[in-house]
Structures are given as structure tokens and as C-alpha cells.
C-alpha positions in Angstrom: 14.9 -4.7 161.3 17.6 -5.9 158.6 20.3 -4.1 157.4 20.9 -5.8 154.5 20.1 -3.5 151.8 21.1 -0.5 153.4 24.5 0.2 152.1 27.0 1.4 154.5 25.2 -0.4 157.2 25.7 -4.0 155.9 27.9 -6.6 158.0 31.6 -6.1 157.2 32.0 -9.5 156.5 29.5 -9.6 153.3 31.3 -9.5 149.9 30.2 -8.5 146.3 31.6 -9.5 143.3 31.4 -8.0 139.9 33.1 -9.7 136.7 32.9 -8.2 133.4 32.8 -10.6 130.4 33.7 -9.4 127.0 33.3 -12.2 124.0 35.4 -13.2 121.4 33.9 -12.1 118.5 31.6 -15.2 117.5 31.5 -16.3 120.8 28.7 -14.3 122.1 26.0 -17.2 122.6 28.8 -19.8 123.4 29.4 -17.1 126.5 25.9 -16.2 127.3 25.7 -20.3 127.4 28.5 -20.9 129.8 27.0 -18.0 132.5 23.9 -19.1 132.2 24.7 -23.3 132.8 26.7 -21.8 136.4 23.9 -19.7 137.5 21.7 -22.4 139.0 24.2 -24.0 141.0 25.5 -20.7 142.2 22.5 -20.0 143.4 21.9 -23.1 145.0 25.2 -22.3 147.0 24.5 -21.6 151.1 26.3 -18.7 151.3 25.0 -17.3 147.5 22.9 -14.7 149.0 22.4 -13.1 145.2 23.9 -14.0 142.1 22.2 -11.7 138.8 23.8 -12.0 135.0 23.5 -8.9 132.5 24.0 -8.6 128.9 24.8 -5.1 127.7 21.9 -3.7 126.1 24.7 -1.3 123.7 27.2 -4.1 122.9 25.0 -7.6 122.8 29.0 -9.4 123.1 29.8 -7.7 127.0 28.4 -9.4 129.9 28.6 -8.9 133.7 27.9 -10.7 136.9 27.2 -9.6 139.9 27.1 -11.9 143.2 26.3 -11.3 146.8 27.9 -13.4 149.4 27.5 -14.3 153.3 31.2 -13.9 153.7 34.8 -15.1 152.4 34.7 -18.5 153.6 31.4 -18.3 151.1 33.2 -17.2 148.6 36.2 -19.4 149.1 34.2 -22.7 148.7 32.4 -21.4 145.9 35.7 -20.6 143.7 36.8 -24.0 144.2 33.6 -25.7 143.5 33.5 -28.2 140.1 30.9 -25.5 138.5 33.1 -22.6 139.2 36.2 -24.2 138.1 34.6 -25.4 135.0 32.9 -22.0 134.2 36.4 -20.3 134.7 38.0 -22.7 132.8 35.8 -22.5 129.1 35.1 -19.1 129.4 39.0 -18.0 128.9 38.5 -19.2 125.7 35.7 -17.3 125.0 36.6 -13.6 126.2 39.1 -11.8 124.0 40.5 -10.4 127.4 42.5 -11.5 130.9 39.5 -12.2 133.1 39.6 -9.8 136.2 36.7 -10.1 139.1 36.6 -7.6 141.7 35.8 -9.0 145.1 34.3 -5.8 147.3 32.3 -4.6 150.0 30.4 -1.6 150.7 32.0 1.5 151.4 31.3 2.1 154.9 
């Protein structure tokens, strides 16, 4: 039986991250755009076990992404992947904040 799912129980070596995205104002579709075009080949990764984009349904500008990965060295090659340093890149110019991404895992 997996354990994936089962929080507390998941290997230690699995990581989540969560990114909020707030737009500049008039940049809302320009943002929804730019994590949109990066979901595919996210996705596409090997060690992209999940990758799921929300758009607040109380403030159509914030946006968030979550993102399950095998482990670090997962993560690792995807930050320095052409898609991911592109996406990082255009949407600093988009969010009228610093970007912060929390890289977690389960509480055990």
C-alpha cells in the first residue's frame, strides 16, 4: 500500500512548494498567461509528481501554485531549467511584490 497521500507518513525526502502570486494591477491576464505557458513543462518534469495553479476566487489579481516533488535534486533541476528561469524572470515584472516560495514537507 502507498503512502503517498497520507500526510505524516510520506517519505521525508518529498517536498512541496507553495508560491503566492499577487499582480500588478493591469497585469492580471499577463500573470495568469506566464503560469499557465510553465505548467506543461513542469509537468512534463520526472520528478514533477503534482504541479496545480489557483486563481483567487475573492481577488481575480492573486494567484498561487502549488507543486509536489520526488525530492530536492527534483526540485534543484527544475529551478534551473530554461522554463523556470524564464517564468521567474517575466513574472517579477508582473507581481507588485518580492516573490517568496516556500519549499516544505509534511509535518511528521
Amino acid at each position: 500500500m502507498s503512502s503517498v497521500g497520507k500526510i505524516g507518513t510520506l517519505p521525508a525526502m518529498e517536498l512541496f512548494l507553495f508560491a503566492r502570486f499577487h499582480a500588478r494591477a493591469g497585469s492580471d491576464q499577463a500573470l495568469r498567461e506566464a503560469i499557465k505557458t510553465v505548467e506543461g513543462p513542469t509537468r512534463r518534469e520526472p520528478g514533477c509528481i503534482s504541479y496545480q495553479a489557483f486563481q483567487s476566487v475573492r481577488e481575480p489579481g492573486e494567484f498561487y501554485v502549488h507543486s509536489h516533488w520526488r525530492d530536492r535534486t527534483a526540485f534543484e533541476l527544475h529551478a534551473s531549467l530554461p522554463h523556470t528561469v524564464q517564468f521567474l524572470a517575466a513574472v517579477e515584472s508582473l507581481i507588485d511584490h518580492p516573490l517568496r516560495v516556500s519549499l516544505t514537507e509534511p509535518l511528521g
